[in-house]
C-alpha positions in Angstrom: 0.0 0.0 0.0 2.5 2.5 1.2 4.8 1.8 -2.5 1.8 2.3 -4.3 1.0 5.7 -3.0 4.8 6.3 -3.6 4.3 5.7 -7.2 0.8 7.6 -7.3 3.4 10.8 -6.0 5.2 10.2 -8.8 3.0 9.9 -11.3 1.4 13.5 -10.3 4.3 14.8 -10.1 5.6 13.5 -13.9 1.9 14.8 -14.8 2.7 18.3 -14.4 6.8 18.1 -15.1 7.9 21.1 -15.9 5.6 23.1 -13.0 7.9 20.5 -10.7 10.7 21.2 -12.3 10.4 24.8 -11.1 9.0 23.9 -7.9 12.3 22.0 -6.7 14.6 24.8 -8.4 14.7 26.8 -5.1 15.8 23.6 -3.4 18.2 23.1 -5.8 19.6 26.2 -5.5 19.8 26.0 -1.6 21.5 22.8 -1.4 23.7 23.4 -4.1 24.7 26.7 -2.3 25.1 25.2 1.5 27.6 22.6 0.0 29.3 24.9 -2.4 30.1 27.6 0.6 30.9 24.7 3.5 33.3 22.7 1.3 35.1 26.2 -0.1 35.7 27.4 3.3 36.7 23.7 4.7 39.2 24.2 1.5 40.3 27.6 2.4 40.9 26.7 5.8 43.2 23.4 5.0 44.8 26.0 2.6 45.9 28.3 5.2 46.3 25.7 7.8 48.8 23.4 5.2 50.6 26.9 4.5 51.4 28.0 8.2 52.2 24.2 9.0 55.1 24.4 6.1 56.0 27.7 7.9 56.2 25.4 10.8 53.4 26.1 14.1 56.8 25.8 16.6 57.8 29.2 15.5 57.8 32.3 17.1 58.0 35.7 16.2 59.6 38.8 18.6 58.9 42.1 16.8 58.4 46.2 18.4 55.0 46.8 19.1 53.0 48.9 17.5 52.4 50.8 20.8 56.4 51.3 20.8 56.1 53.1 17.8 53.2 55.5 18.6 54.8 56.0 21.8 57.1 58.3 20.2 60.6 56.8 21.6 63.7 56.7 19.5 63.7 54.6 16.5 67.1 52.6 17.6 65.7 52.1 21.3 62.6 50.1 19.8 64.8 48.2 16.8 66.4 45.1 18.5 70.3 44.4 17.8 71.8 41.1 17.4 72.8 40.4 21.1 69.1 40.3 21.9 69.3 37.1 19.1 72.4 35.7 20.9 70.5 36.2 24.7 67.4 34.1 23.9 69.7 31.9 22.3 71.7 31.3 25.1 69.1 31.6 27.4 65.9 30.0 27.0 65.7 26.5 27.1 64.0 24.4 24.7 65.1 26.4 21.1 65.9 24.7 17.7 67.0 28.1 16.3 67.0 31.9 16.3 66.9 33.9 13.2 68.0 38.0 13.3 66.3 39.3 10.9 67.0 42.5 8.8 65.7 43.2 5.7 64.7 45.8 2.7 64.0 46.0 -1.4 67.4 47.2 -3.5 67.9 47.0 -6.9 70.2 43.7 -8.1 72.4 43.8 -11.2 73.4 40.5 -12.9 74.8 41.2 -16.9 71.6 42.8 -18.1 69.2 42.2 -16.0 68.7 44.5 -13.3 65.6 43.9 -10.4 64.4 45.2 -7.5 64.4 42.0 -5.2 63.9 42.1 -1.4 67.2 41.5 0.6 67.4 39.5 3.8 70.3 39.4 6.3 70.3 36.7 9.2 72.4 33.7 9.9 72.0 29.6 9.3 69.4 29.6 12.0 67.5 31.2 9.1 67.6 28.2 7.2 66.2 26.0 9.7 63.3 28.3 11.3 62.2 28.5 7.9 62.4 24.6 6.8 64.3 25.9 3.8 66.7 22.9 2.1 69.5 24.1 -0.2 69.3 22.9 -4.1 72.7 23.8 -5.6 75.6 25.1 -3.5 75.9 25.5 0.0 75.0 27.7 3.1 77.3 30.4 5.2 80.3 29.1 7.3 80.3 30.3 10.5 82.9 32.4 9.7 81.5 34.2 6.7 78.8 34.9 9.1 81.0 36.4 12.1 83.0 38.4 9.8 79.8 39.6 7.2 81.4 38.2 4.1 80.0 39.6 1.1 77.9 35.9 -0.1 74.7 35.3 -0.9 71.8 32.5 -1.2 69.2 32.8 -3.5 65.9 32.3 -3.9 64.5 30.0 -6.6 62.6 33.0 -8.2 65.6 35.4 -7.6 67.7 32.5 -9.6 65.3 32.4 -13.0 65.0 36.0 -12.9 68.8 36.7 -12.6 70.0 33.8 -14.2 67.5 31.2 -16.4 68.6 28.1 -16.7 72.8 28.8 -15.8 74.2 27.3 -12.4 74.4 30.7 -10.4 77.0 29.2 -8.3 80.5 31.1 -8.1 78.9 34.4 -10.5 78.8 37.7 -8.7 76.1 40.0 -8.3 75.5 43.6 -7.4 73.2 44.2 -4.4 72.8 47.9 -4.0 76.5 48.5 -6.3 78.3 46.4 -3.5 79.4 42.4 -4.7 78.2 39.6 -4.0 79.4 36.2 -4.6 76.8 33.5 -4.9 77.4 30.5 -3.4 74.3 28.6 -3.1 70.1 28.0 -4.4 67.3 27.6 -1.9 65.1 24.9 -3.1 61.7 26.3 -4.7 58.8 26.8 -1.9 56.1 28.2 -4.0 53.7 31.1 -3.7 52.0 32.3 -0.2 48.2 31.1 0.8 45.7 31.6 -2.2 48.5 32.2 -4.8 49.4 35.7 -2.7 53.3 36.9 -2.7 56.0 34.7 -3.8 58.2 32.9 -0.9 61.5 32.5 -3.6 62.0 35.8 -4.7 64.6 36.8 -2.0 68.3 36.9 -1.4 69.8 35.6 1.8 73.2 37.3 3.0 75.3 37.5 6.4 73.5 40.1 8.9 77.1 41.7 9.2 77.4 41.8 6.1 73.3 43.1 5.0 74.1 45.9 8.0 77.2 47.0 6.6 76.9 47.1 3.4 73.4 47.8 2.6 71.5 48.9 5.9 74.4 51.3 7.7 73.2 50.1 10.8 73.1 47.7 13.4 69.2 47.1 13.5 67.3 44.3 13.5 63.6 44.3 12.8 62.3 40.9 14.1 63.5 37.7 15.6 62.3 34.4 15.2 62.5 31.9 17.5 61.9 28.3 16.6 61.2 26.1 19.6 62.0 22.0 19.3 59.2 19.5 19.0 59.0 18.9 22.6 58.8 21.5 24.0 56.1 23.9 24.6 56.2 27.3 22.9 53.7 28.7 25.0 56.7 28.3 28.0 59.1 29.3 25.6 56.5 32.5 24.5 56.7 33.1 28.6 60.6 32.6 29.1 61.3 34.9 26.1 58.8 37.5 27.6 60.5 37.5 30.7 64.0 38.0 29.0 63.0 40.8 26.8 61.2 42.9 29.6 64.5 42.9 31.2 66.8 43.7 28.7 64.8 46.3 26.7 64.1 47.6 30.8 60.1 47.5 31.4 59.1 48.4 34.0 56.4 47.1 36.1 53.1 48.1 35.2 54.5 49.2 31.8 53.5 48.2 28.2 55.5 46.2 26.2 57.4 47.8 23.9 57.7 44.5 21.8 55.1 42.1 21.3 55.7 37.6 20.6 53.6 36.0 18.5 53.2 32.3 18.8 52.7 30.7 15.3 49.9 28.2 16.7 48.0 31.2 17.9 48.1 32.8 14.3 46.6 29.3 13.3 44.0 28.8 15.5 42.4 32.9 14.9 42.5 32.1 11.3 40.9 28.7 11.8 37.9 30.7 13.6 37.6 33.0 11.6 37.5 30.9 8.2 34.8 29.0 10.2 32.8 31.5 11.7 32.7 33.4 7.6 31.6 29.7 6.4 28.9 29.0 8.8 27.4 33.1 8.3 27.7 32.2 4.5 26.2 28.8 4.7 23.3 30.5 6.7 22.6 32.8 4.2 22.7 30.2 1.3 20.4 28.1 3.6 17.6 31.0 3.0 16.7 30.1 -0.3 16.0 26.1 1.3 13.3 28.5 2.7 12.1 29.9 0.0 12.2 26.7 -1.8 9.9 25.4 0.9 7.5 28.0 0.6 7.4 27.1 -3.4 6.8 23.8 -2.8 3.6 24.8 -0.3 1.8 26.6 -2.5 2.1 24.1 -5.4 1.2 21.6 -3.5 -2.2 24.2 -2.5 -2.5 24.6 -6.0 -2.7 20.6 -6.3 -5.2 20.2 -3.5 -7.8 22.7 -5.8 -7.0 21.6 -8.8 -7.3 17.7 -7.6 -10.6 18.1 -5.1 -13.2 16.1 -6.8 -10.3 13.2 -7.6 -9.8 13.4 -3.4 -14.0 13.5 -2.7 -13.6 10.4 -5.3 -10.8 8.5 -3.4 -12.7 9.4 0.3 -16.0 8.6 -1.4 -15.0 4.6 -1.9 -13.1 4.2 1.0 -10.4 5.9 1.3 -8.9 7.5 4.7 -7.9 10.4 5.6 -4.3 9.1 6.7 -4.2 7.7 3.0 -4.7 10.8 1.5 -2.3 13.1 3.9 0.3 10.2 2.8 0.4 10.5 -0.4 0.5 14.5 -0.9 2.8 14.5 1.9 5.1 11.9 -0.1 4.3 14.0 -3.5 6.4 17.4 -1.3 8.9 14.7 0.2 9.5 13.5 -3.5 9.9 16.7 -4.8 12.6 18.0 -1.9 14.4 15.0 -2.5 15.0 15.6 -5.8 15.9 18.8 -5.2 18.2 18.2 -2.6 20.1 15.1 -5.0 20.7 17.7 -7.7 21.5 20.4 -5.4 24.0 17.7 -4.1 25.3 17.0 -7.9 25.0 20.6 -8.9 27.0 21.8 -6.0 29.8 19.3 -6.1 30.6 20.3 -9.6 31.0 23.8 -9.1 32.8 23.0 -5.9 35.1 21.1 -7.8 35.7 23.4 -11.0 35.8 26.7 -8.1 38.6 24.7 -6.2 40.3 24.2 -9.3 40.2 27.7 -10.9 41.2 29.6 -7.2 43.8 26.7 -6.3 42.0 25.0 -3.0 42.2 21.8 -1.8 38.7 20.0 -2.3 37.3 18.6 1.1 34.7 16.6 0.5 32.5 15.9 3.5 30.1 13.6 3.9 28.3 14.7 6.7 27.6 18.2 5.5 26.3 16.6 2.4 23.9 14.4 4.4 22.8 16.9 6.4 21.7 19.4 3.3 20.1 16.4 2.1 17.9 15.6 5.3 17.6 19.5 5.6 15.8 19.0 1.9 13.6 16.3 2.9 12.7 18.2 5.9 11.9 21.0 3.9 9.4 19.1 2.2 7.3 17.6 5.6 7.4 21.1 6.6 5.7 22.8 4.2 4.1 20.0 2.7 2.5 18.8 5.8 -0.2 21.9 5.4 -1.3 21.0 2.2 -2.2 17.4 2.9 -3.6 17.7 5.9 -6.2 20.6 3.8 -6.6 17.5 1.3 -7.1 15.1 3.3 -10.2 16.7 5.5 -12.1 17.8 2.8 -15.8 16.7 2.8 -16.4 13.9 0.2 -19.7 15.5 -0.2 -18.3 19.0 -0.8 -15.4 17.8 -3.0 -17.2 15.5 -5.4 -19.7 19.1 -6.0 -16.4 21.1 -6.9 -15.8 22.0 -10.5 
């Protein structure tokens, strides 16, 4: 009994095709859109997650506040120098490696080519904060970084643009009219999160030698710290806190007039907020499941009047009441359902051809999927539950009279 009044809901509903067709489109739409939005951000977040776990989540950076510069004190007492590198490195317990850091744009001369190309000065602990690995040559010696030999590492982009397909190792180039041998490649990291900035177009040289030659001064504008697997950077966070406070001398009660950030804090704001943008768009995208249900409702109204002397007919010869809520409550069930299976189709497509186009990873999930679908389905008992119940207590007597 209860297949047969499936297939009576599906022969109405192939009786009037094309006004289903249009009925279902909202739910189509809706579905389509919830998945599209949930899997994009669950993309976007891996994205950013994958990209600050190549950056590595035991780093951490020591940088001025920006308090300290609105403060108004002297540029060199907020800059740190390089025996602020060497203290936490001597120090704090529980570090891999420290990185000075020093940095600017200059213009770099090779033959005829001639680009601007940003310039970083640190040490070896540069390499491994950074997870770099070196392609062709080799890093500094310990004494080209004491002394601030004029050598240089560059980054794969740096490399094509400089020098195309030639071994740059043992050529000199001119950073800012002072020489500099080569002497090793990074190997190629790629672009930043979402195809934004380039992590290879760089040239790695001594700090001595970046502050001599090309800065004039002793600054350095950030330090980063990378902490060893087993320990815990929020200690490490603490212990360089502590260190800092005493040798820039802040006082108690005082701001900091530097700020650490810890690399798995950056991670989990992002994560929130990816999530929290994916669950407002979602909701949004979930209004027109609404609106879909309303379409279905007044179809299925339209039904009822159009159908009223085939329902006084049914109830006339015996039919009941529960047989006719049934079956136009399975015709709006049937018709969500569909809706929600192409919304599913639909919106995995696009997904798929959007991740492609904008360079996301494509997380399928099949829980969001089944929950749009049941979300569909619900749609229709909602608003298809009105409906039948008006069909189904109609008076035979009034019914079989309707024209």
């Amino acid at each position: 009994m209860f297949w047969q009044t499936i297939l009576m809901s599906i022969r109405e509903i192939r009786r009037n095709l094309m006004r289903s067709i249009l009925t279902i489109l909202g739910i189509v739409i809706g579905v389509a859109s919830v998945i599209i939005m949930v899997t994009l951000g669950s993309g976007a977040t891996e994205k950013v997650t994958s990209y600050l776990g190549d950056l590595g989540t035991n780093l951490l950076t020591v940088r001025p506040s920006q308090a300290a510069f609105r403060s108004g004190a002297r540029f060199e007492s907020i800059m740190f120098k390089y025996a602020d590198s060497v203290a936490i490195e001597k120090e704090i317990d529980g570090i891999a490696a420290v990185s000075p850091r020093a940095g600017r744009s200059v213009q770099v001369i090779y033959g005829n080519e001639n680009r601007p190309i940003q310039i970083d000065g640190s040490t070896n602990g540069y390499i491994t904060a950074e997870n770099r690995k070196i392609a062709l040559g080799r890093s500094f010696t310990e004494g080209e970084s004491r002394s601030g030999k004029t050598v240089c590492i560059l980054g794969a982009t740096a490399r094509d643009d400089l020098f195309g397909a030639q071994n740059p190792v043992g050529k000199t180039i001119r950073l800012q009219n002072v020489s500099f041998r080569v002497i090793g490649v990074f190997e190629e990291k790629g672009s930043l999160a979402f195809g934004i900035g380039d992590q290879d177009n760089f040239i790695l040289v001594p700090l001595k030698a970046f502050q001599r030659r090309i800065a004039g001064n002793t600054f350095i504008s950030n330090i980063v710290v990378s902490a060893r697997n087993d320990t815990s950077t929020e200690k490490v966070k603490a212990d360089i806190e502590n260190l800092m406070r005493q040798r820039r001398k802040v006082k108690l009660g005082e701001e900091d007039n530097f700020e650490v950030t810890d690399m798995k804090d950056a991670l989990s704001m992002i994560t929130r907020i990816t999530g929290t943008l994916t669950l407002v768009l979602s909701a949004i995208a979930a209004i027109s499941l609404l609106v879909g249900g309303i379409g279905i409702m007044n179809i299925m109204l339209v039904s009822v009047t159009e159908r009223t002397r085939e329902i006084g007919i049914r109830l006339a010869i015996g039919a009941l009441e529960r047989n006719v809520l049934t079956q136009f409550l399975l015709e709006a069930i049937v018709l969500s359902s569909f809706g929600g299976i192409l919304g599913m189709i639909f919106g995995l497509g696009i997904t798929a051809v959007v991740s492609n186009l904008i360079d996301l990873p494509f997380v399928f999930s099949p829980g969001v999927i089944l929950i749009a679908f049941l979300f569909s389905a619900g749609v229709g008992v909602i608003f298809g539950f009105f409906p039948a119940r008006k069909a189904a207590r109609l008076d035979p007597i009034d019914a079989l009279r309707h024209e």
